[in-house]
One Martini backbone bead per residue (centre of mass of N, CA, C, O) as a GRO file, in nm:
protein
  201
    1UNK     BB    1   2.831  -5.126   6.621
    2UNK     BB    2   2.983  -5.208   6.897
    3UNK     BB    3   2.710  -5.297   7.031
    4UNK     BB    4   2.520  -5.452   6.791
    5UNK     BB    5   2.442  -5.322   6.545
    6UNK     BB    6   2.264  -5.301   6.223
    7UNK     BB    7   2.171  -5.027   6.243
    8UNK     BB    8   2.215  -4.692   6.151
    9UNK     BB    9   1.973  -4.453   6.234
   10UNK     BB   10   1.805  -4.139   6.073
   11UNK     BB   11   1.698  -3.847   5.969
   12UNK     BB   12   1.495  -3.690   5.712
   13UNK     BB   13   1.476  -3.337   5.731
   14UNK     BB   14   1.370  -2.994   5.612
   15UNK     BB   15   1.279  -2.714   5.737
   16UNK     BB   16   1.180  -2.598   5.437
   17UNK     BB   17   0.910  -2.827   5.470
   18UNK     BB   18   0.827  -2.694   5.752
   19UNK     BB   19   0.557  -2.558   5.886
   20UNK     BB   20   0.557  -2.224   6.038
   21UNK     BB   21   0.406  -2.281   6.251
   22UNK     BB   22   0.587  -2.510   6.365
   23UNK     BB   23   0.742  -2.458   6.689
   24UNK     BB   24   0.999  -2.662   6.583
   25UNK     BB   25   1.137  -2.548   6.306
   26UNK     BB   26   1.423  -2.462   6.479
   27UNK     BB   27   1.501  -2.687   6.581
   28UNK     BB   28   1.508  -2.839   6.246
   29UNK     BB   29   1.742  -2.666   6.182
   30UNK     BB   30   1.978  -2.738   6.350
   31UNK     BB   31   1.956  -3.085   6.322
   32UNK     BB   32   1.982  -3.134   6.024
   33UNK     BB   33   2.110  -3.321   5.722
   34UNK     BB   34   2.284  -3.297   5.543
   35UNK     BB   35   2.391  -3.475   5.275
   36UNK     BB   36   2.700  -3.512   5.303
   37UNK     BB   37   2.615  -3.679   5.591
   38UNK     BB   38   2.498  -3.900   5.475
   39UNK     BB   39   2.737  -4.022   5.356
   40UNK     BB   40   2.931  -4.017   5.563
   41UNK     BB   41   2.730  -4.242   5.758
   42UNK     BB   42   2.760  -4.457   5.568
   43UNK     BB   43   3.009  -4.503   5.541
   44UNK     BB   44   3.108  -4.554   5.858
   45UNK     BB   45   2.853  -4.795   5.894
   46UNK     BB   46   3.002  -4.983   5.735
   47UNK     BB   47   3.294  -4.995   5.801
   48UNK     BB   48   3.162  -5.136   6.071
   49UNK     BB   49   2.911  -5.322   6.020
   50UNK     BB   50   2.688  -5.173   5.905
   51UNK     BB   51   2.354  -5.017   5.802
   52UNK     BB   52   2.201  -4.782   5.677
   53UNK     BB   53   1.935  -4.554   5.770
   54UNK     BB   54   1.632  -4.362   5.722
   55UNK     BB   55   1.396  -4.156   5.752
   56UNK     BB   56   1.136  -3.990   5.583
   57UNK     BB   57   0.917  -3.671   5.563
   58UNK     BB   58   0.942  -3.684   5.213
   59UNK     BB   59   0.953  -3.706   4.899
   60UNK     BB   60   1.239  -3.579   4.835
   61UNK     BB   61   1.388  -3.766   5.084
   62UNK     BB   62   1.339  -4.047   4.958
   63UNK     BB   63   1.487  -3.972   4.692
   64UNK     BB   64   1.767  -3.921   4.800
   65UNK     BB   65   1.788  -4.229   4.955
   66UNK     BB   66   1.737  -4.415   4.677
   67UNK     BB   67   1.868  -4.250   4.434
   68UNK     BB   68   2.177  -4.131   4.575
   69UNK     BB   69   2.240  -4.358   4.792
   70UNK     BB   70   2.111  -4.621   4.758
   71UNK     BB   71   1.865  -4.759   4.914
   72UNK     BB   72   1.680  -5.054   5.044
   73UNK     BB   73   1.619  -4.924   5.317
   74UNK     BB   74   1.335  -4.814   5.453
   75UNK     BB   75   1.202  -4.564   5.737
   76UNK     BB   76   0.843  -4.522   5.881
   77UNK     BB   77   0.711  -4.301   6.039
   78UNK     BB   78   0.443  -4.282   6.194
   79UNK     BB   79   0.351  -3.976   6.052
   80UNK     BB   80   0.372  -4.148   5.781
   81UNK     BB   81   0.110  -4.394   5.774
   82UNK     BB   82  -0.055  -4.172   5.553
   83UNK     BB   83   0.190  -4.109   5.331
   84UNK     BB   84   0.093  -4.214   5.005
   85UNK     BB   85   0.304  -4.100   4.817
   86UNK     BB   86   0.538  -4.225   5.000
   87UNK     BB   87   0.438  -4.520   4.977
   88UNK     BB   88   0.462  -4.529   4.686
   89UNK     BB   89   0.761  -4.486   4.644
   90UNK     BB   90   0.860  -4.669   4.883
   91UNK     BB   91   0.775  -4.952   4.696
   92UNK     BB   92   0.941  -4.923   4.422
   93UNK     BB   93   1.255  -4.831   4.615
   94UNK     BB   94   1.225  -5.098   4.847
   95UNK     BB   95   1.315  -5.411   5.029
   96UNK     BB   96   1.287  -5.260   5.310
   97UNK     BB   97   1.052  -5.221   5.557
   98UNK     BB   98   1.003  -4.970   5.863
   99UNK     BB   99   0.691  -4.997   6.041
  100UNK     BB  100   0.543  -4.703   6.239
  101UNK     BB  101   0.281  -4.758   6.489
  102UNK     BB  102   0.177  -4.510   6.618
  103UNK     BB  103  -0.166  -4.385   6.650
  104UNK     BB  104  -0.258  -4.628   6.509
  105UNK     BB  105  -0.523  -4.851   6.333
  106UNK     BB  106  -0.525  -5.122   6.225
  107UNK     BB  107  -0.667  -5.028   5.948
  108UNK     BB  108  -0.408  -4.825   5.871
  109UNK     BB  109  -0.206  -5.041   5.877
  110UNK     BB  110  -0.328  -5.196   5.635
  111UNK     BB  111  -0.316  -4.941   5.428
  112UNK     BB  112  -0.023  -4.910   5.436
  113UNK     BB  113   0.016  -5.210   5.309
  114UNK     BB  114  -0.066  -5.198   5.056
  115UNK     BB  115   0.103  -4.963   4.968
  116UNK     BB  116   0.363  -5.207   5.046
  117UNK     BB  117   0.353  -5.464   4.923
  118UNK     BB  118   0.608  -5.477   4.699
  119UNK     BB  119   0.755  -5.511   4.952
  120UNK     BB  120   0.910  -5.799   5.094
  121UNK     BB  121   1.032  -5.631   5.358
  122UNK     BB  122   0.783  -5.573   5.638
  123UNK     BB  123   0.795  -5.416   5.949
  124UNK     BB  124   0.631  -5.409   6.207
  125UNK     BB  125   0.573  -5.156   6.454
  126UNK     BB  126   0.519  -5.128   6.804
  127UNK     BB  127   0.434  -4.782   6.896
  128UNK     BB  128   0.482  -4.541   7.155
  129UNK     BB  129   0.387  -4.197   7.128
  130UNK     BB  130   0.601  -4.149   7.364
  131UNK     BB  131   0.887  -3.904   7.536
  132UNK     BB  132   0.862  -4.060   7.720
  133UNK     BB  133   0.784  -4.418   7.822
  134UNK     BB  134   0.640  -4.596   8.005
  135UNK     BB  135   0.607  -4.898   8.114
  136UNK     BB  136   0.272  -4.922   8.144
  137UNK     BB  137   0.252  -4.788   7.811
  138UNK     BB  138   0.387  -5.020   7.631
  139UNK     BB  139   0.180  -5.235   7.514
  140UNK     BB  140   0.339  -5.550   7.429
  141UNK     BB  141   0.097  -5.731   7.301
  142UNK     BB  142   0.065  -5.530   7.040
  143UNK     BB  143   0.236  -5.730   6.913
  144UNK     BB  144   0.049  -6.001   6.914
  145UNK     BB  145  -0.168  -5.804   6.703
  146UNK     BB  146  -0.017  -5.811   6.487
  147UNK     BB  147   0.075  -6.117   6.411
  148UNK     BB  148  -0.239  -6.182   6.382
  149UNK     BB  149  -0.334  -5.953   6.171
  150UNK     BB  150   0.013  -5.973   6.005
  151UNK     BB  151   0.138  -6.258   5.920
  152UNK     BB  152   0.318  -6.173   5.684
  153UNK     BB  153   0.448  -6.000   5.907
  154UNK     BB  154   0.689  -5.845   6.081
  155UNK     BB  155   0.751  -5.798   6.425
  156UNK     BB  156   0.797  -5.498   6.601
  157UNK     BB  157   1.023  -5.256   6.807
  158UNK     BB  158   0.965  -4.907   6.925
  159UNK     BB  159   1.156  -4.758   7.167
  160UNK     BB  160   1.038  -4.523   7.460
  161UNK     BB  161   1.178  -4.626   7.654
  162UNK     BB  162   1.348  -4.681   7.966
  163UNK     BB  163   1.637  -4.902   7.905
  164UNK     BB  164   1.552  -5.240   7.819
  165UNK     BB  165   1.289  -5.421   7.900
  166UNK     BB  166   1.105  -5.389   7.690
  167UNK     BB  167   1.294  -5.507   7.463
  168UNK     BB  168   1.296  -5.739   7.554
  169UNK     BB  169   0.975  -5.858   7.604
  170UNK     BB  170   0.953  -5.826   7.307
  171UNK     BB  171   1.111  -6.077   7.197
  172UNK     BB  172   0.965  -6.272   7.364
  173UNK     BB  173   0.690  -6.190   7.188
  174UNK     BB  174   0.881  -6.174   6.861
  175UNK     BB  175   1.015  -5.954   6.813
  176UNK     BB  176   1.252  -5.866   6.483
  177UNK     BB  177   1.279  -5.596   6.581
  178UNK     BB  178   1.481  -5.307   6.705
  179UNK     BB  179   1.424  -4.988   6.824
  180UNK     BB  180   1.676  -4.772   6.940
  181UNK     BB  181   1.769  -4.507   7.075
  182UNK     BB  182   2.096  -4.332   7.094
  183UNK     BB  183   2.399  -4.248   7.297
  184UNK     BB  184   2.653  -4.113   7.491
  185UNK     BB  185   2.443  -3.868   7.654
  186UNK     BB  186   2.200  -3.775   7.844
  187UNK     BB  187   2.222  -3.461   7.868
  188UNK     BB  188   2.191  -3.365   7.620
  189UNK     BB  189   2.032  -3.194   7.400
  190UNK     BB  190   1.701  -3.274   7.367
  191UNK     BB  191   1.454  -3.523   7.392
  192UNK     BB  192   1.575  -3.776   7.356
  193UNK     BB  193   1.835  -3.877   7.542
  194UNK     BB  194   1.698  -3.977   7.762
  195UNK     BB  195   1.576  -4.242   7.579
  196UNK     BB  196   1.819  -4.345   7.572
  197UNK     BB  197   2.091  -4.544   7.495
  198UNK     BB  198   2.393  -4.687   7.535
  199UNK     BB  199   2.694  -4.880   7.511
  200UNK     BB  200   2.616  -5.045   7.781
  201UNK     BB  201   2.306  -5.113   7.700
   0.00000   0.00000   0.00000
């Protein structure tokens, strides 16, 4: 909150969700969010001027979000744009949605947004499934390839190259809304860190 973002975005999911054969399975215990911890960081969120934000991974993950949190912006990760009871889920209980489009075709994210008509605000993330992702590899045009095949909705960009320029240049090009990982340490264990900004970033 302090660096200017305007929402503070973590991850909800349950180990215990997750298929055994699944090699991360592991590491997604370790990781997990207790309940209690989602209620103290929205708490935290806001007193600094911020909104809290999660991904849910499950449809139990989703019921705790809008329904005990009482969430009304829900981020809907990439391996989620074809999860339609979830995707049907959260159309009934929030206002806004980040939908993020990694691996998915244009026909898809249609498929997706059908789902999603009746929530008033859905941001389409442009979104590059590699952690991270080269600057090469970022193909930034396809935010205005969302805007033009997705005229009724906002076009964003879900960053997981390093650095910054990626996401200035998706601004440039339209982008009205950016995620991008956050870290204080760049060193810390896990795959994310490395492609995180700092607060100096």
């Amino acid at each position: 909150a302090g660096a200017g973002a305007d929402f503070i975005k973590v991850q909800s999911f349950l180990a215990s969700e997750v298929h055994d054969g699944d090699p991360e399975k592991e590491w997604f215990a370790q990781v997990q969010l207790p309940d209690a911890m989602h209620a103290e960081l929205k708490q935290l969120a806001e007193a600094h001027g911020a909104a809290f934000l999660s991904a849910p991974f499950s449809l139990n993950r989703a019921r705790f979000l809008c329904e005990e949190l009482g969430l009304r912006a829900i981020k809907l990760a990439s391996s989620e744009l074809l999860n339609f009871p979830l995707l049907d889920y959260v159309a009934q209980h929030a206002e806004t949605v980040f939908l993020s489009t990694g691996l998915a075709t244009l026909d898809e994210v249609a498929e997706a947004l059908r789902h999603l008509e009746r929530v008033p605000t859905v941001y389409v993330l442009h979104c590059v499934a590699v952690y991270p992702a080269s600057d090469e590899d970022a193909n930034l045009r396809a935010i205005q390839t969302l805007q033009q095949r997705f005229p009724h909705r906002p076009a964003g960009y879900s960053d997981h190259t390093l650095g910054i320029a990626a996401s200035v240049v998706a601004v440039g090009l339209g982008a009205r809304v950016i995620e991008k990982h956050f870290t204080l340490d760049k060193q810390l264990p896990g795959t994310d860190h490395v492609l995180s900004v700092t607060p100096r970033e």
